[in-house]
N, C-alpha and C positions, 0 to 999 in steps of 0.2 A: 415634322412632329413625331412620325413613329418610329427613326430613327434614333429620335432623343428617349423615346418610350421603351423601346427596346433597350438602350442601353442603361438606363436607370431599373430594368429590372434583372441587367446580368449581373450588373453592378450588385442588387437587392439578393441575388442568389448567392453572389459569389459571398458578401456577407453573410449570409446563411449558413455556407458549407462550413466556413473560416471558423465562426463561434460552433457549430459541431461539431468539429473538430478536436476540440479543446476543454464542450464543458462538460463537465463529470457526470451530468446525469445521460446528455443527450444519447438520442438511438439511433439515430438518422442514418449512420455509416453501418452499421450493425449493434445486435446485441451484445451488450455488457453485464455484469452483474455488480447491481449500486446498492444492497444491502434489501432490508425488509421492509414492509407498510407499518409507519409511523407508532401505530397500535403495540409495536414487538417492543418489550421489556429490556431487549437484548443488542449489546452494544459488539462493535468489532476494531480492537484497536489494532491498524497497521503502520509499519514502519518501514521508510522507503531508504534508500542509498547506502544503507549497510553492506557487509560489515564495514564496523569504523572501531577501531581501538585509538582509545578503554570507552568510547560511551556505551556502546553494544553490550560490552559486558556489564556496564553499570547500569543500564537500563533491566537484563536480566536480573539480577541481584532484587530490582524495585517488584517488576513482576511475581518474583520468588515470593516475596512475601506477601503476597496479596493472593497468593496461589490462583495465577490467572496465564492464561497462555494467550500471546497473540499472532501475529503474521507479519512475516517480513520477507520483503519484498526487496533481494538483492542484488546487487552488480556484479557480475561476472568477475568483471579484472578483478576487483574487491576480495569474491570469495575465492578467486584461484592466488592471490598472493596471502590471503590468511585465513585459509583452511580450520584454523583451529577454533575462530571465533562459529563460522555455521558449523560446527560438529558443538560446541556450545549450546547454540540458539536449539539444535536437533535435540542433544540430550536434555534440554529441560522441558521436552515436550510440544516446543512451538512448532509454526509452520513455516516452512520457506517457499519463496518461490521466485518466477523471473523478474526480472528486473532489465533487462538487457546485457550486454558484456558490457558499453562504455557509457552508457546515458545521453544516446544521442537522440535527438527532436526527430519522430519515428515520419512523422506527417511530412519530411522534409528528405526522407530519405527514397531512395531507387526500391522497389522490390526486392533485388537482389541483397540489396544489404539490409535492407527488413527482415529475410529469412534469415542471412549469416548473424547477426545479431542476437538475435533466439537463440539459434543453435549453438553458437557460442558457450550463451549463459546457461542453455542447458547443459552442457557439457563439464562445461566450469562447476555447476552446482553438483552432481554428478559425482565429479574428482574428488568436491570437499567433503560430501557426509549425504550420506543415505536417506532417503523418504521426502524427497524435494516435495510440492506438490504442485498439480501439471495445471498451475494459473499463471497470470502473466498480467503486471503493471505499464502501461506505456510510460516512458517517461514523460515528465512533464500534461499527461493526460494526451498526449498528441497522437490522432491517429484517423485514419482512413480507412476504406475499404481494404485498401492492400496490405493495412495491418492487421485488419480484423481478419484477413482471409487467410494470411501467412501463420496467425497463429492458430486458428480450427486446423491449418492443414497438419501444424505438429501438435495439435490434440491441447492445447492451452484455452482456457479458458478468460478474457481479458474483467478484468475488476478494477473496475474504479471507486469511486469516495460520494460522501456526500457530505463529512464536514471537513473543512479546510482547514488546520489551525498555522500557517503561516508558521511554521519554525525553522523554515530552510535559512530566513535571514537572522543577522543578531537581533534579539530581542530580551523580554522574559519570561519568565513560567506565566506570570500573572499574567501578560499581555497573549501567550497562547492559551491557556486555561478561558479565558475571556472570550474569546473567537471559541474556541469550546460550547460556550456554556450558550452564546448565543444562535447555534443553530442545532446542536441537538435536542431530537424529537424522541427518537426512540428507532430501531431496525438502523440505527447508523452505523455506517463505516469510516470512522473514524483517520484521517490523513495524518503521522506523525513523520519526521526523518531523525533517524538515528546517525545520520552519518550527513555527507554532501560529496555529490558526481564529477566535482573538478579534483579533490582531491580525498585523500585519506586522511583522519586526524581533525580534521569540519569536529569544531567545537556546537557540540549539541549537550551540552549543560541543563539548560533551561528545558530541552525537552526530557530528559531521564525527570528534573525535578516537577515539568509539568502532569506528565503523566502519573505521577504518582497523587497528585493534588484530582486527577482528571480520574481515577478510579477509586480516591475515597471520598469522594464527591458523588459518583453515581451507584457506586455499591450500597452507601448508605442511603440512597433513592432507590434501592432494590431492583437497580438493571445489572443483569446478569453479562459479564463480558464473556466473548466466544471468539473462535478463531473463525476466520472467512469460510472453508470449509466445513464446517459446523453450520454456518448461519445458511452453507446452502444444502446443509445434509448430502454430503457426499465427504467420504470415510477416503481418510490420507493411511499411508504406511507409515505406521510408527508414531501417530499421533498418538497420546496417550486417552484414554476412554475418557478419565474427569476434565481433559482440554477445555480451556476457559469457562467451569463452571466456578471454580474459585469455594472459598468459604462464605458464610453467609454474611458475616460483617469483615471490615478492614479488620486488620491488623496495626497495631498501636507500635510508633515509634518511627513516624513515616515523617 
C-alpha cells in the first residue's frame, strides 16, 4: 500500500509542478508580475511574437489613433531581420522587450540555452532600436526555476498575462474580443500576438481589428490603457511621459 501511496503523490506533484509551469498567474517557481488587484481601472495591452510585417505596423497606425501605447514582447530573429519595424514600435512611444531569440518551450530547455536565449534577444533588440525595457515573456508561459533565475541574473524582469485572448490561431476579432470581454476585471494584462514564432508574415488581421474593438470598448468604460512598465511604476528610457494614458474618449472612425 505505501508504495502505491507514494507513487500516487509523486504522480500528484509532478502534476503540480507541470500546471506551474505553464499558468499565468502561478508563483510557485518564482515571482512574476501578472498586472494589478482587480479594483485598478487600468488595462495593459501586450503583444507577443512580433515583429511581423505589415500587422505590427497596422496595429501601430490603430494604437495611434486611440493615442494609447502598449508592450511588445519580441523575437530576436524577428527584430534582427527587421530592425525597421522595433525602431517603429520605439518612436511611437511603445515599450519593447524580450521575447526570446527563436520561441522555444523555455521549461524544456538546458540552462545553458535558457541563458543564450535571453542573451541573444537582448542583443538582437539592442542592434535594432534604443530603450528596450529589461522585462522578459517566456514563451508559451513555460518556465522553471532555471528561467526564473537565468533571467534575475541578467536583470529581466519575467511578465506574464491574466487574459488570454487566443489569437495565435485563425479565428476572429469577434471571437477574441469575446475571450476579452469575459475575463477582464480591471489591473489586467491583457495577451495579444501581433505576429506568430514559426514564421514571419502570421496573418494577425483579426487581432489589429480586435484590439481596436478591445480599447473602444473599455476606454469608453473609463479604463485607462498603460504600458507594463507603468502599471508597475518603474520608468523605461525613451518611454514617452503621456505612455498609455490616451485621450479621454475613442476616437471616431475605428
Amino acid at each position: 500500500m505505501l508504495p502505491i501511496l507514494m507513487g500516487t503523490a509523486a504522480a500528484a506533484a509532478a502534476a503540480v509542478a507541470g500546471y506551474a509551469s505553464f499558468a499565468p498567474r502561478s508563483q510557485l517557481f518564482g515571482a512574476t508580475f501578472t498586472g494589478e488587484a482587480p479594483a485598478s481601472r487600468r488595462l495593459a495591452l501586450t503583444f507577443d511574437d512580433g515583429p511581423n510585417d505589415p500587422y505590427t505596423l497596422r496595429l501601430l497606425e490603430v494604437l495611434a489613433r486611440y493615442e494609447v501605447r502598449a508592450t511588445f514582447f519580441l523575437i530576436g530573429r524577428y527584430a534582427a531581420a527587421r530592425p525597421e519595424i522595433v525602431q517603429a514600435i520605439a518612436g511611437e512611444g511603445h515599450v519593447f522587450a524580450n521575447h526570446t531569440y527563436t520561441h522555444p518551450n523555455l521549461a524544456l530547455c538546458s540552462p545553458r540555452r535558457i541563458r543564450q536565449e535571453l542573451e541573444d534577444c537582448e542583443e538582437a533588440l539592442a542592434g535594432a532600436a534604443d530603450g528596450r525595457a529589461p522585462l522578459f515573456r517566456p514563451p508559451f508561459g513555460g518556465r522553471r526555476p532555471a528561467v526564473l533565475r537565468a533571467a534575475r541574473q541578467l536583470g529581466l524582469t519575467p511578465v506574464m498575462w491574466t487574459v488570454t485572448c487566443y489569437d495565435w490561431k485563425p479565428t476572429t476579432a469577434e471571437r477574441v474580443v469575446r475571450h476579452a470581454v469575459r475575463q477582464v476585471r480591471g489591473g489586467d494584462i491583457i495577451l495579444l500576438h501581433d505576429g506568430g514564432h514559426r514564421a514571419m508574415g502570421a496573418d494577425r488581421g483579426h487581432t489589429v481589428e480586435a484590439a481596436a474593438r478591445i480599447l473602444e470598448r473599455y476606454r469608453g468604460e473609463g479604463f485607462e490603457f498603460v504600458t507594463v512598465p507603468r502599471m508597475m511604476d518603474v520608468a523605461v528610457p525613451g518611454e514617452s511621459a503621456a505612455a498609455g494614458a490616451g485621450s479621454p474618449q475613442p476616437p471616431n472612425g475605428v
